[in-house]
C-alpha positions in Angstrom: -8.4 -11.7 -3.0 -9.2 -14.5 -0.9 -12.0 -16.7 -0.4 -12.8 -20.2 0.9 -9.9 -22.8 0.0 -10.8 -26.2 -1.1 -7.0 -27.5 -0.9 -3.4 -26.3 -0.9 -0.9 -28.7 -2.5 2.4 -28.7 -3.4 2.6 -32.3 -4.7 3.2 -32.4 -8.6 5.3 -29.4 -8.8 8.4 -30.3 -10.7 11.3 -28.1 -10.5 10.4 -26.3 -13.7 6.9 -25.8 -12.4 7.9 -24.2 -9.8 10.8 -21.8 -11.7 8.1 -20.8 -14.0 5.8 -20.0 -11.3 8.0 -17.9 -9.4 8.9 -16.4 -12.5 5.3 -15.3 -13.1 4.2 -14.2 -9.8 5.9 -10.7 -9.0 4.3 -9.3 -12.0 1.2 -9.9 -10.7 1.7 -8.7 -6.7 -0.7 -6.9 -5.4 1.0 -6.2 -2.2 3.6 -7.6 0.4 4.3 -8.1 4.0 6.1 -10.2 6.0 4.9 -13.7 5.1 2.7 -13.5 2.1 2.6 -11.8 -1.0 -0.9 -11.6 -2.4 -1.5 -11.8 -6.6 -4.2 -11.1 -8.9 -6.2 -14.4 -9.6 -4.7 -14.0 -13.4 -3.3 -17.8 -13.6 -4.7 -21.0 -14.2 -3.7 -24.7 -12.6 -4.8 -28.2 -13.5 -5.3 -30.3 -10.4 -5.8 -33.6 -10.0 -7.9 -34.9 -7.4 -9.2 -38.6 -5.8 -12.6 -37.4 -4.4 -13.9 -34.9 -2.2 -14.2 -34.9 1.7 -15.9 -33.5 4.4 -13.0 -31.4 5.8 -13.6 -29.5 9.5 -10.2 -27.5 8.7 -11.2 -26.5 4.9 -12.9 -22.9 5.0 -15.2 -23.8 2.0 -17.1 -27.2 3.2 -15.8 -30.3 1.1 -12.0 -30.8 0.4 -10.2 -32.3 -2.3 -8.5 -35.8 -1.8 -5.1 -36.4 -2.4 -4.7 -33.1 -4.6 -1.7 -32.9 -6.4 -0.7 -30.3 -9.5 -0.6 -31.4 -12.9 0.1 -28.0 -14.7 -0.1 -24.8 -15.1 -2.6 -23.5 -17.9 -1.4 -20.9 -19.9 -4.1 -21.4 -22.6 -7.0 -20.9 -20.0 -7.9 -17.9 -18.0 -8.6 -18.0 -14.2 -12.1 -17.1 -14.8 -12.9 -20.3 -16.6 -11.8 -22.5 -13.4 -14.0 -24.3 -11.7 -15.4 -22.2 -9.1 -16.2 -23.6 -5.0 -19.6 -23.5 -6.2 -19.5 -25.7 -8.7 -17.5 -28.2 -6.2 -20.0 -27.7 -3.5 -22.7 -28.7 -6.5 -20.1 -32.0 -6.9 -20.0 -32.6 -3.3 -24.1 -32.5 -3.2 -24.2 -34.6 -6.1 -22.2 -37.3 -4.3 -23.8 -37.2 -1.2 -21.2 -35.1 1.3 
């Protein structure tokens, strides 16, 4: 599934983060082919963020500032992450 993207970071992911993560993924491919391997939106990631900003490269409008991971979330499920709607309602909110 993919959709409009707000960011793509790698900042914050430790060494550990990133094992686990890898560890984690194949279980949920949905497919494969020569440079990405798709997954069921099944996991959940704090992010840290500055602010939001207009971004003519970011699909969904506004853009996270300076985003950066702060951990995975095994005890919340992907469907209660905030949603690009609800960050487009922030944006709004703050004048963008």
């Amino acid at each position: 599934m993919t959709g409009p993207r707000l960011t793509k970071t790698f900042k914050g992911l430790t060494g550990r983060t990133l094992a686990w993560q890898t560890a984690e993924s194949p279980a949920r491919e949905t497919g494969r082919d020569a440079r990405t391997v798709p997954v069921r939106p099944e996991l959940a990631v704090e992010v840290a963020f500055d602010g939001l900003q207009r971004s003519p490269r970011c699909p969904a409008g506004p853009a996270l500032r300076f985003a950066r991971v702060v951990r995975h979330r095994p005890d919340r499920s992907a469907a209660e992450a905030d949603t690009v709607a609800s960050v487009r309602e922030l944006a709004t909110a703050e004048g963008l």
